[in-house]
VOTOR-333520 format. One record per residue (C-alpha): residue number from 1; x, y, z. Coordinates in steps of 0.5 Angstrom, whole numbers, plus 500, padded with zeros to 3 digits. Each point is the difference from the previous one (the first is absolute). Example, Ala and Ser with C-alpha at 12.3 -4.5 7.8 and 13.67 -1.06 7.14 Angstrom:
<recs>
{1,{525,491,516}}
{2,{502,507,498}}
</recs>
This chain:
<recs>
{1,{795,784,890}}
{2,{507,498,501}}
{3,{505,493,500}}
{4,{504,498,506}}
{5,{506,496,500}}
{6,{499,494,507}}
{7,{502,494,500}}
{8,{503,500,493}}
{9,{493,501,496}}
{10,{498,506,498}}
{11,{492,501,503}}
{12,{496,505,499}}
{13,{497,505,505}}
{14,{495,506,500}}
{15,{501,505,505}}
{16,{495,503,505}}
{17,{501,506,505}}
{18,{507,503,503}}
{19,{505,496,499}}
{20,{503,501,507}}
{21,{494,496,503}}
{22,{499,494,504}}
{23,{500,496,494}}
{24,{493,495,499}}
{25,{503,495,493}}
{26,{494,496,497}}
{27,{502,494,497}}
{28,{495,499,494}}
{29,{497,494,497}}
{30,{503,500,496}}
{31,{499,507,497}}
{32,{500,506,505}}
{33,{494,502,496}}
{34,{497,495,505}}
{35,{502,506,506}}
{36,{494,505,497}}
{37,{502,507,500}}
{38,{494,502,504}}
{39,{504,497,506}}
{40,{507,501,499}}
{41,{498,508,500}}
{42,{496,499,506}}
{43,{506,496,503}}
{44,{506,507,498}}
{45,{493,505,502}}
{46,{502,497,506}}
{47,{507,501,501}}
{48,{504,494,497}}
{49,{504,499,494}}
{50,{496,494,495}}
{51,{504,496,495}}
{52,{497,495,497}}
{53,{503,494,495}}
{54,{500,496,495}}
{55,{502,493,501}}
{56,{505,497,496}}
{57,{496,498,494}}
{58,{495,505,499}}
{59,{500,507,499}}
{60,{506,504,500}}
{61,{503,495,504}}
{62,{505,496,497}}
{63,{497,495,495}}
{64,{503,494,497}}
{65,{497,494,499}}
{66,{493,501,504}}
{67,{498,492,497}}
{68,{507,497,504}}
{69,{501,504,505}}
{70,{507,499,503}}
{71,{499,502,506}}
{72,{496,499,507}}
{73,{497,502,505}}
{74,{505,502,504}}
{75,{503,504,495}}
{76,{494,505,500}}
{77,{500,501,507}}
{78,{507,501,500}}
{79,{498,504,494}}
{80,{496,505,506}}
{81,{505,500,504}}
{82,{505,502,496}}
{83,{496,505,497}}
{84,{497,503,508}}
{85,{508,500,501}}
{86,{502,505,494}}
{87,{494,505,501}}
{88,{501,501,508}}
{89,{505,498,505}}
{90,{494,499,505}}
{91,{495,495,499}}
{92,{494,499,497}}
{93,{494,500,501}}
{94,{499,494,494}}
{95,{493,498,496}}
{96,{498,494,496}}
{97,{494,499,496}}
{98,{498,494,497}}
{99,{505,495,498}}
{100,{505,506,502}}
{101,{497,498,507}}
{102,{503,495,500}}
{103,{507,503,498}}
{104,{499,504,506}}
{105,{498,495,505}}
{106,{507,497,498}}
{107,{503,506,500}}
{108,{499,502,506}}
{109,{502,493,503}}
{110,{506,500,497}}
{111,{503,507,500}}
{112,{496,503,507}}
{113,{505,505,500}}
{114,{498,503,494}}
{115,{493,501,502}}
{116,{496,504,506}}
{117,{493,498,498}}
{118,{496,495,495}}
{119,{493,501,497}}
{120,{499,494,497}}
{121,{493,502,494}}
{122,{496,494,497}}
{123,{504,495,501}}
{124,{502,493,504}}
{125,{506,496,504}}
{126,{501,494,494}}
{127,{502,501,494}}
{128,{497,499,493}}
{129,{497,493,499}}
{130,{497,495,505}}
{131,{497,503,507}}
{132,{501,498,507}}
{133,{494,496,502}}
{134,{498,506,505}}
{135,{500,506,495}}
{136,{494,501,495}}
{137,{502,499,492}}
{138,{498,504,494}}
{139,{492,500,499}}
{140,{500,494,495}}
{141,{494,503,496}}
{142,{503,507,501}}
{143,{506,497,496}}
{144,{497,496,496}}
{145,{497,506,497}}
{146,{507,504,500}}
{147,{503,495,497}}
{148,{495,497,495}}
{149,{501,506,496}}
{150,{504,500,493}}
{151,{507,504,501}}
{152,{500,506,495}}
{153,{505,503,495}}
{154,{505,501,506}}
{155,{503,506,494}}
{156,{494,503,500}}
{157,{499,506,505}}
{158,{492,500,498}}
{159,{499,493,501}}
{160,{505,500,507}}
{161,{496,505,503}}
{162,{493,497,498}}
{163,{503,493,503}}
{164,{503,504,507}}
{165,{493,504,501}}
{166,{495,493,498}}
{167,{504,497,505}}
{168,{499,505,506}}
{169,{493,499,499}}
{170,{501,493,502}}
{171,{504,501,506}}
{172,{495,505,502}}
{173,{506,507,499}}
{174,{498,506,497}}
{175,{501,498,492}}
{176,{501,507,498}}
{177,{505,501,505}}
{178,{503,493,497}}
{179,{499,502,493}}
{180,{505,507,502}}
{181,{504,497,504}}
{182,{502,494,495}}
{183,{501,506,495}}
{184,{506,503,503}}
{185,{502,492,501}}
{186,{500,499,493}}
{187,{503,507,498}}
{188,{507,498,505}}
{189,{500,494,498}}
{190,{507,500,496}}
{191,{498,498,493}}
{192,{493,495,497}}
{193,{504,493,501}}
{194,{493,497,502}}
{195,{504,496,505}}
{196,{502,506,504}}
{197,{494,503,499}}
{198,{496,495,504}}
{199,{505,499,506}}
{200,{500,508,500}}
{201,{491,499,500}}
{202,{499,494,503}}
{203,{507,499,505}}
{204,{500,492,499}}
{205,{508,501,500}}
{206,{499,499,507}}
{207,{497,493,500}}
{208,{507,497,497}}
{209,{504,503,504}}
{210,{503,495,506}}
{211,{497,503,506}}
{212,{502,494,505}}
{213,{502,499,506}}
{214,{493,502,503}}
{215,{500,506,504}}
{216,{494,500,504}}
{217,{503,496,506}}
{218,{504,506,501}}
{219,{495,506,500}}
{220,{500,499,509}}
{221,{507,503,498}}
{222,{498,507,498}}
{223,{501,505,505}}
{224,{498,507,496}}
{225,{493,503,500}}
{226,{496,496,495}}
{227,{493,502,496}}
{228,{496,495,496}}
{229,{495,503,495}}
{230,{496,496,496}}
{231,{493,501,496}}
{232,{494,497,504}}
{233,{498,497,493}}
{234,{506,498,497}}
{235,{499,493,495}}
{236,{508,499,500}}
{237,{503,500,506}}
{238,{493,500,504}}
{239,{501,503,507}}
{240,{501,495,504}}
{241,{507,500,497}}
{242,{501,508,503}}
{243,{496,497,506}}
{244,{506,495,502}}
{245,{506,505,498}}
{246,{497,503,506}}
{247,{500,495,505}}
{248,{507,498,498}}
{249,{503,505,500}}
{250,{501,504,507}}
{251,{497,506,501}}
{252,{497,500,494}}
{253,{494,506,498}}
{254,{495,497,494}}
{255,{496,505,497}}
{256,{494,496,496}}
{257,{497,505,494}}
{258,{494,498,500}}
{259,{498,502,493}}
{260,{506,499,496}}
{261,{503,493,497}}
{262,{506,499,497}}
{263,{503,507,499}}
{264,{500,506,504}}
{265,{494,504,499}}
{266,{501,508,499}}
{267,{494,501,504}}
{268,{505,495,506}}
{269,{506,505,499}}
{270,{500,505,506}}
{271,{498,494,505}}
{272,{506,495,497}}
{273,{505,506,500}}
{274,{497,503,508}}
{275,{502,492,502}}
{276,{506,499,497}}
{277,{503,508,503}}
{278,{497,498,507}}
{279,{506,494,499}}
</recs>
């Protein structure tokens, strides 16, 4: 793991694979630890160069004030495209994973020439809050038991792995994968600031940000090899969301995981990585 330089932040990246590959840039969301490992290393396996990155706020990313973010939305996507631009003279094949699905739908639309493909993971054409009447919502009774849950001590490394784990259980994800995952979150997290600690877990910071104008009237505009992938059973932005990025967007491929929710199962690896090569 190392730091970029792009767009006048500081990011942090994980390289995988040779560096003079096609390049596959995984937005996280908002950690890259949201990208599994699994995955990353089949994508290098066959024959690309993998980085994947922190959004600001979280990780080794520049952090400041994770409670009153003082950027936008757009800012993270020009974020990814800066970032595309310093690792490789080409265009890159650009991935988004939840809340970082939506900076790569922005992304994308606002900076296509930065980008040659878009895999877009459990995520949805709307930004956080109020959905548009044709898309489904979070599963209220999933929600209520997710949020329901007193916080933990957010400084105590025990006590946050043990909240992330009981949490994948509710979402139907692994919850030792969860656990483990949460872990090495908690661990490259800069500092025990409760507040930073639970935007680094939790990602609420992107739920203050400005994500307005609407982007998903443009998504027709996209004209690069697109895959949605979504998990069958996924609670938070349910499949009806991966179903209607799809539609909208022209040519795109969906890729349903019909035993996976909100994370991207390592038993799922191979055959997210097989569909974002064939791009």
């Amino acid at each position: 793991m190392t730091t970029v330089e792009a767009n006048g932040v500081t990011l942090g990246v994980e390289h995988f694979g040779d560096a003079a590959a096609p390049l596959v840039l995984c937005a996280g969301g908002t950690t890259m630890l949201s990208w599994p490992d699994t995955l990353c290393e089949s994508l290098a396996r066959g024959g690309r160069h993998v980085v994947r990155y922190d959004l600001r706020d979280s990780g080794a990313s520049i952090t400041v004030d994770p409670e009153a973010p003082a950027y936008t939305l757009r800012d993270l996507a020009a974020d990814a495209a800066a970032l595309a631009r310093e690792l490789d003279d080409r265009p890159a094949h650009l991935a988004g994973i939840g809340v970082g699905g939506m900076v790569a739908q922005v992304a994308a639309l606002d900076h296509p020439e930065a980008f040659s493909a878009l895999t877009l993971a459990a995520t949805r054409p709307v930004a956080p809050g109020p959905v548009d009447d044709d898309l489904p919502d979070h599963d209220a009774a999933t929600m209520g038991r997710l949020f329901s849950r007193s916080m933990p001590d957010w400084s105590d490394r025990d006590a946050v792995t043990e909240y992330a784990a009981e949490g994948a259980e509710i979402l139907g994800n692994d919850p030792a994968v969860t656990r483990a995952v949460a872990a090495r979150t908690w661990d490259r997290t800069p500092g025990t600031v409760p507040a930073v600690q639970m935007a680094n877990q939790l990602g609420i910071v992107f739920a203050r940000l400005d994500c307005k104008p609407r982007w998903r009237e443009r998504l027709a505009e996209l004209a690069m090899p697109t895959l949605v992938v979504h998990g069958r059973r996924d609670p938070f932005f349910p499949v009806g969301s991966g179903k209607a990025l799809a539609r909208e967007i022209p040519g795109a491929r969906l890729l349903v995981l019909e035993r996976a929710s909100t994370a991207i199962p390592d038993a799922a690896a191979d055959q997210v990585a097989l569909a974002m090569l064939d791009l």
